[in-house]
C-alpha positions as CSV (number, residue, x, y, z in Angstrom):
1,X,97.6,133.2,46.7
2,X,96.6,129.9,44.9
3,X,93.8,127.7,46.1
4,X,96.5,125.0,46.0
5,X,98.7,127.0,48.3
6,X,95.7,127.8,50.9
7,X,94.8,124.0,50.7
8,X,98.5,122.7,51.7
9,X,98.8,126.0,54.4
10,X,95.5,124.3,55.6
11,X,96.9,120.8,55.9
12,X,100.0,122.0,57.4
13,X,98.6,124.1,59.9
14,X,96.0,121.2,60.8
15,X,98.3,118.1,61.0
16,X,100.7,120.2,63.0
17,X,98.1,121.3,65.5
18,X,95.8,118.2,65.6
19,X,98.2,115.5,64.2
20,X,97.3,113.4,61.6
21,X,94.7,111.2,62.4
22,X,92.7,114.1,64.0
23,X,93.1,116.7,60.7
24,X,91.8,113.5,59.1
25,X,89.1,113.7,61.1
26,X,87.8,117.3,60.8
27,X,87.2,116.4,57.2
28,X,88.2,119.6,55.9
29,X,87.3,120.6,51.9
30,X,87.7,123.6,50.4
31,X,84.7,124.0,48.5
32,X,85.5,127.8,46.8
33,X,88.4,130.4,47.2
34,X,88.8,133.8,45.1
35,X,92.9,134.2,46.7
36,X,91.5,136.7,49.1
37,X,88.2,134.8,51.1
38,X,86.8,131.0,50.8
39,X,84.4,128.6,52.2
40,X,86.0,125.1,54.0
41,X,83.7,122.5,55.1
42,X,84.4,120.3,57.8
43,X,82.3,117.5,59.8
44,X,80.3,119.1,61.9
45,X,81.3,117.2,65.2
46,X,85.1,118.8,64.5
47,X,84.0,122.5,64.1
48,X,86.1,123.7,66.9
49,X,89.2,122.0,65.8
50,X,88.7,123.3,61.9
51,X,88.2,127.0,63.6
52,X,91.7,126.2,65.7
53,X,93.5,124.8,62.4
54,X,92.6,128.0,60.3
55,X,93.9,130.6,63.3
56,X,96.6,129.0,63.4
57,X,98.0,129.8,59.7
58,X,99.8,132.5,59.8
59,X,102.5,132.1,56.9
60,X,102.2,130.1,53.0
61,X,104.6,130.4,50.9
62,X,106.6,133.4,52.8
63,X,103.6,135.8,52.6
64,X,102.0,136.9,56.3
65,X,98.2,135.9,56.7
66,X,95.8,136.4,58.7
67,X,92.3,133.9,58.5
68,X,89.2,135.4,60.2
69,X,86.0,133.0,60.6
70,X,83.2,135.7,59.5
71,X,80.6,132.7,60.2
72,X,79.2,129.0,60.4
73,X,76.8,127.9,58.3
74,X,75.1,123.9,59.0
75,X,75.0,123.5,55.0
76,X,76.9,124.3,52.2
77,X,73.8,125.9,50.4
78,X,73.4,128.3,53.5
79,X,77.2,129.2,53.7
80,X,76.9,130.7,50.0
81,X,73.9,132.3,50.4
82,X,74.9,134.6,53.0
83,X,78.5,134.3,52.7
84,X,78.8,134.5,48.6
85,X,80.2,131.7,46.2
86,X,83.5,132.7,47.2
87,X,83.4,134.0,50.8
């Protein structure tokens, strides 16, 4: 899977569960993806809602997912640390 296809399931999934205005919110980026694991960041206020949008993908481009949150990390430089570049 393409980091372009992962972004757009992302969108999807969050603008159907939160709307617009609040996947607008969340601020979600993906900073790194290797097609099997990433790292999104997201306003920290809007955590919850991020978590929500990303259990709720379940299919991109016909091909069945599944996306597990292995942890939170308060900054970008700690998420790669102990998660790796690419999650």
């Amino acid at each position: 899977m393409s980091r372009h296809d992962f972004t757009e399931g992302l969108r999807r999934s969050a603008s159907s569960l939160l709307g617009d205005a609040g996947e607008s919110e969340c601020g979600m980026h993906l900073l790194s993806f290797d097609g099997s694991g990433g790292i999104v960041r997201c306003v920290h206020t809007h955590v919850t809602q991020t978590r929500a949008a990303l259990a709720a993908i379940h299919e991109i481009r016909d091909l069945r997912i599944a996306v597990y949150v292995i942890g939170i990390s308060g900054t970008v430089k700690g998420a790669k640390r102990f998660f790796g570049d690419g999650a």
